[in-house]
C-alpha positions as CSV (number, residue, x, y, z in Angstrom):
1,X,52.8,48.7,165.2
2,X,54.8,51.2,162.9
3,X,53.5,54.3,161.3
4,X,54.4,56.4,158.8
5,X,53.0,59.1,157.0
6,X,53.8,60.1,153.3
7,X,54.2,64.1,154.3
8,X,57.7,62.7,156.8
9,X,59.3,61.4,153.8
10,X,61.5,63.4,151.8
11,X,60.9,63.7,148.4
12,X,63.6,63.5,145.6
13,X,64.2,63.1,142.1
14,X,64.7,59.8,141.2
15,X,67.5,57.9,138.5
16,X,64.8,58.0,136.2
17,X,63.5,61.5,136.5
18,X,60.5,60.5,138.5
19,X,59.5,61.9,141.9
20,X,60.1,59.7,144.7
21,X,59.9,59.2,148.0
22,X,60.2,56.0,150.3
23,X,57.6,54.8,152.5
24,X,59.4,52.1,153.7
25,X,62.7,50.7,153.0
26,X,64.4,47.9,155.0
27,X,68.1,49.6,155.7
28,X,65.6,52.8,156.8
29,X,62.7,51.5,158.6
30,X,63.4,49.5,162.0
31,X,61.2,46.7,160.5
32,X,62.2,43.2,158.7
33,X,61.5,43.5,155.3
34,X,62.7,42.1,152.3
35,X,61.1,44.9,149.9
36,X,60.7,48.3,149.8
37,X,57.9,50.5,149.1
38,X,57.6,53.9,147.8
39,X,55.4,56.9,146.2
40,X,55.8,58.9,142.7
41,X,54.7,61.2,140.6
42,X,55.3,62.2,136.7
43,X,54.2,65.4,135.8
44,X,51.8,65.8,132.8
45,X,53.8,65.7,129.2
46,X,57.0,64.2,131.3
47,X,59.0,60.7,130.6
48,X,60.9,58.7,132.9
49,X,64.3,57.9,131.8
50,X,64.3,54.1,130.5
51,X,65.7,51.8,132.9
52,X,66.6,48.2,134.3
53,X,66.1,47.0,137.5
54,X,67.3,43.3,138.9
55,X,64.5,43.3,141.0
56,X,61.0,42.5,140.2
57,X,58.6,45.8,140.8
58,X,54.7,46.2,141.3
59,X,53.1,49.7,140.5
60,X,49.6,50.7,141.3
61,X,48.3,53.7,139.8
62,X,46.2,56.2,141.8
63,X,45.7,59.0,139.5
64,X,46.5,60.3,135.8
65,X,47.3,58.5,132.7
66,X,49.3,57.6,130.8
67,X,51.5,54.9,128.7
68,X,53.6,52.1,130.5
69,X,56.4,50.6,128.3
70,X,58.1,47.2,129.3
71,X,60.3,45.4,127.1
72,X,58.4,47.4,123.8
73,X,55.0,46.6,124.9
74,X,53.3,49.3,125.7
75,X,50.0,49.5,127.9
76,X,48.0,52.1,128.8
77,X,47.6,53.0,132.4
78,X,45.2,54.9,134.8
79,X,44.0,54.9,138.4
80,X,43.4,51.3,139.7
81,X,45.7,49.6,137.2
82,X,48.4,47.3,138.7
83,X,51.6,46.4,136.5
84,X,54.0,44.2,137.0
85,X,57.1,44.4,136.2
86,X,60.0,41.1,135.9
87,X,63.1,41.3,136.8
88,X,65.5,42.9,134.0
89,X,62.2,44.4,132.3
90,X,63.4,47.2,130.2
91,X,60.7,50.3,131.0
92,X,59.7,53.5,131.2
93,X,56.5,55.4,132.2
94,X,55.1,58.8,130.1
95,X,52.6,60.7,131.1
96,X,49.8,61.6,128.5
97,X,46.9,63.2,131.2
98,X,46.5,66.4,132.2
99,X,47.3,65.9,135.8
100,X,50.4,64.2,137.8
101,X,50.6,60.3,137.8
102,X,50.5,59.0,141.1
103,X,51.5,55.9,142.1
104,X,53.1,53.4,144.6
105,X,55.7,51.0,143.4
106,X,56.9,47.8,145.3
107,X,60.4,46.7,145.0
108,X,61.2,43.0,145.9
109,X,63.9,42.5,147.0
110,X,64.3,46.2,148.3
111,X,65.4,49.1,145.7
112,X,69.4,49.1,145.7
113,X,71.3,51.8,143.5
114,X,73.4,49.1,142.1
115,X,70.5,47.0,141.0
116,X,69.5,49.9,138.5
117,X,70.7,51.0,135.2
118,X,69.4,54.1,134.0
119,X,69.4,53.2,129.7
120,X,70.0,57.0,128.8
């Protein structure tokens, strides 16, 4: 069994101006994954920067509101949605709410810097 709890992770500002921090990650955990796994926050009126990834990504949303953007289609998000995101998906997340959007994001295969381009 491994444990971990969100409070022991740092957190840090990501590429794309979202708040990050990784719950698990395979060159940071001593487990065998092929994904990683990690929680962030937008604050309310904030933007992510648009960005690329070459891996595919899941997102659940715990709290807030907001708009998700993937490849110009835009959808609206808010706790208990689940996007999905393909590889080379163009996106970017704004918040519209009142309070921070919360979410966990999967990364498969595990988040790389070199697998991300930051589009501005």
């Amino acid at each position: 069994m491994w444990k971990v709890a969100l409070g022991d992770r740092p957190e840090f500002l990501a590429g794309d101006h979202t708040r990050l921090r990784e719950i698990l990650h395979p060159a940071k955990s001593p487990l065998d994954l092929g994904y990683s796994l990690a929680h962030g926050r937008l604050s309310p009126g904030q933007r992510s920067k648009r960005h690329i990834l070459t891996s595919s990504e899941v997102y659940y949303f715990i709290s807030g509101q907001g708009q998700f953007t993937i490849n110009d289609q835009v959808t609206l998000i808010e706790a208990g949605a689940t996007v999905y995101v393909q590889p080379g998906g163009e996106q970017f997340l704004k918040n519209t709410g009142e309070v921070d959007i919360e979410f966990l994001c999967l990364v498969d295969p595990a988040w790389r810097e070199e697998d991300e381009t930051i589009l501005e």
